[in-house]
C-alpha positions in Angstrom: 126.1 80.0 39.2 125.8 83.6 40.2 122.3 83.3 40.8 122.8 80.1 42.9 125.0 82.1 45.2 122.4 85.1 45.6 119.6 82.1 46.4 122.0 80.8 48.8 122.6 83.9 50.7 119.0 85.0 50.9 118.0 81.6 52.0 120.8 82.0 54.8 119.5 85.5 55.9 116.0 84.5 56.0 116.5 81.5 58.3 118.6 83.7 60.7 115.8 86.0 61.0 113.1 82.9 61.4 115.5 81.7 63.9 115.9 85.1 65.8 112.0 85.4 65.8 111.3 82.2 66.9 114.0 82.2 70.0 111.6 85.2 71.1 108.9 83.7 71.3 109.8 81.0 72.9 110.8 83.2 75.9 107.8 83.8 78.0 108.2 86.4 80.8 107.2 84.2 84.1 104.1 85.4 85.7 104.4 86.7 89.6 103.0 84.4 92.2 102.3 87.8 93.8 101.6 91.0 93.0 102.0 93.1 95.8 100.9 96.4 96.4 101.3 99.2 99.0 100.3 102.4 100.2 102.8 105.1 101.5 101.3 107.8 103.4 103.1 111.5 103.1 102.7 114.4 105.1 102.1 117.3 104.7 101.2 117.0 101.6 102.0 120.2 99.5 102.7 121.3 95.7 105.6 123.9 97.4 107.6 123.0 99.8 110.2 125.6 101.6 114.3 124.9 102.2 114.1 122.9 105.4 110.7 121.4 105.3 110.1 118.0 106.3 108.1 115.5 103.8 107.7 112.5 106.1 107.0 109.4 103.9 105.6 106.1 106.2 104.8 102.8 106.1 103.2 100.6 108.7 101.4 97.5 109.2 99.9 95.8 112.1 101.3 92.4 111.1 103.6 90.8 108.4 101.6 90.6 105.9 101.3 92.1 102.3 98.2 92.8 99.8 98.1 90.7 96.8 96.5 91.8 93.7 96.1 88.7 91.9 94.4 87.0 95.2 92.4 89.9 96.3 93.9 89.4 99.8 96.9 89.9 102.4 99.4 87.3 101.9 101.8 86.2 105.4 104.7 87.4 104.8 106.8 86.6 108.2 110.1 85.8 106.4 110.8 88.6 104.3 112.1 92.1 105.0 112.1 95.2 103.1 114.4 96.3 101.2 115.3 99.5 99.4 115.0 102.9 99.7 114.0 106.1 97.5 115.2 107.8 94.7 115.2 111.9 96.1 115.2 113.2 92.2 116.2 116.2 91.0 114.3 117.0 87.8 114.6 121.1 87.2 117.1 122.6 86.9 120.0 119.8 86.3 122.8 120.2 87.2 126.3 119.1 86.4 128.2 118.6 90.0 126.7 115.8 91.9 125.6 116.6 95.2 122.8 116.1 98.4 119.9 118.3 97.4 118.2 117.5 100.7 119.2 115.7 103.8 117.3 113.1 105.5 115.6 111.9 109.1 115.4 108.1 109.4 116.1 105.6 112.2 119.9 104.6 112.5 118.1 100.8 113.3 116.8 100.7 109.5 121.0 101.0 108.5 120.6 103.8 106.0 122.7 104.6 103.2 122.0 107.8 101.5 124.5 108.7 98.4 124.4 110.8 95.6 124.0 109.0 92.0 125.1 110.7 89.4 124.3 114.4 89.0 120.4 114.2 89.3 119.5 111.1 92.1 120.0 111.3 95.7 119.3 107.3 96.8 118.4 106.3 100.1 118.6 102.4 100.6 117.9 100.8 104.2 116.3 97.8 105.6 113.8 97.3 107.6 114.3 94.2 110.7 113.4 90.9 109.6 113.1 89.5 112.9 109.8 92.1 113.9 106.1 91.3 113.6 105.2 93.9 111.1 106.6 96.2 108.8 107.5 100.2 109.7 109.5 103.1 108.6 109.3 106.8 108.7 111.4 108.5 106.3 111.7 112.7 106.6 113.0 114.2 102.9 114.8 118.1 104.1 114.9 120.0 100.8 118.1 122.0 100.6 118.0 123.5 97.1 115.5 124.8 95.0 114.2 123.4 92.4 111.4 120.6 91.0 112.1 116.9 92.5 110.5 113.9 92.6 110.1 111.2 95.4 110.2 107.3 94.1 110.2 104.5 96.3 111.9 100.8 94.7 111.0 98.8 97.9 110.6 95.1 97.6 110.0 92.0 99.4 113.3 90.6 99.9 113.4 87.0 102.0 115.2 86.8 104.7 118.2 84.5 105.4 117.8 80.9 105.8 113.9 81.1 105.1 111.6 80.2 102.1 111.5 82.0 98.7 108.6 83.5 97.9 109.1 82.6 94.5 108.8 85.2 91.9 106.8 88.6 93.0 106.6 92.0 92.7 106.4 94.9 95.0 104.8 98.2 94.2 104.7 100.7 96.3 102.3 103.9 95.5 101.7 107.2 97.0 98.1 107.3 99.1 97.0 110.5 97.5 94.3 112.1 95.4 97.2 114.2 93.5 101.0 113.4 92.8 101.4 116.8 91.1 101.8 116.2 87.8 100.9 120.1 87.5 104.6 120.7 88.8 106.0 118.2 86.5 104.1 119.7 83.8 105.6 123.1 84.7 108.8 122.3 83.7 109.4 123.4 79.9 109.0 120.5 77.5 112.9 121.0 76.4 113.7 120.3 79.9 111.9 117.1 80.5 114.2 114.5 79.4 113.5 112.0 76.6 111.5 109.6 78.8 108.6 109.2 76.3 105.8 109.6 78.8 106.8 107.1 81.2 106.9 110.3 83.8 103.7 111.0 83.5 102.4 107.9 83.4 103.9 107.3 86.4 102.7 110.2 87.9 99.2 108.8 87.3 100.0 106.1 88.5 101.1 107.4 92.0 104.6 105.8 91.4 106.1 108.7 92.2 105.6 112.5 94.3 106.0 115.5 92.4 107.1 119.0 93.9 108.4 122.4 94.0 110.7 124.0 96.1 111.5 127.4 96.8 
């Protein structure tokens, strides 16, 4: 009887886990009708920066349009905005008072919100007009504290009210740049890099995301 009950409880364990394995793969992650991808222009383009520097970060298009990876081409997109902003990111030294470690220069039109996030984000969000023939901004990032920071944009494609989904995309937007710095982030001692397993670097490769010192 004893060993009846032992059967009974493995054969109850082992179905849980069939059961758990098969309920995940029988989720399949939907594949993006588009896969769009963007450059950002910055200037000047430095490894230092100086307390009240400007880094102007722009995007512009001549029409409303977007380039698709998967297509190869520039997809219309005339009913969407962009929404979003940047993550200003302070990496060296953290801190433990949250507070603006730069201010910023953008166009009132684009209804910016910049906040601080926790003790090591600044976050910018804004809009650009959905009603306008192409896409613009100009962002200017005015260090105010020393220290090693990162730029990351989280823009996307967001539809605009009353008009057709695009159905399920992605937006990435990358830096248009030989070098993000990952020199500077490098510089940092290892202890004081967080526990991001390489997803910083790899980033930086990727030109996800602007490196730099300030002094």
């Amino acid at each position: 009887m004893k060993r009846q009950h032992i059967l009974i409880f493995f054969l109850i364990i082992g179905s849980n886990i069939i059961m758990g394995t098969q309920c995940r793969k029988d989720y399949v992650t939907p594949k993006p009708t588009y896969k769009f991808v963007e450059k950002l222009t910055l200037t000047p383009y430095k490894k230092v920066y100086s307390i009240n520097d400007t880094i102007w970060v722009q995007f512009q298009t001549t029409d409303k349009s977007l380039y698709d990876q998967l297509s190869n081409r520039r997809i219309s997109t005339d009913t969407t905005f962009l929404g979003g902003g940047f993550y200003y990111h302070r990496r060296y030294p953290i801190g433990n008072v949250q507070e603006f470690f730069c201010d910023v220069d953008i166009d009132n039109s684009l209804n910016p919100k910049f906040t601080t996030l926790y003790t090591w984000y600044n976050d910018l969000n804004f809009a650009t007009n959905c009603n306008s023939n192409n896409y613009f901004f100009e962002v200017g990032f005015i260090p105010k504290m020393t220290g090693v920071y990162s730029i990351e944009p989280y823009l996307q494609a967001v539809p605009c009210a009353n008009k057709v989904n695009l159905n399920y995309t992605t937006t990435n937007f990358i830096f248009d740049l030989a070098d993000c710095n990952k020199d500077v982030w490098l510089s940092i001692p290892p202890a004081s890099r967080g526990g991001e397993l390489g997803s910083t670097d790899v980033s930086i490769d990727k030109k996800e995301m602007f490196v730099f010192k300030v002094e």
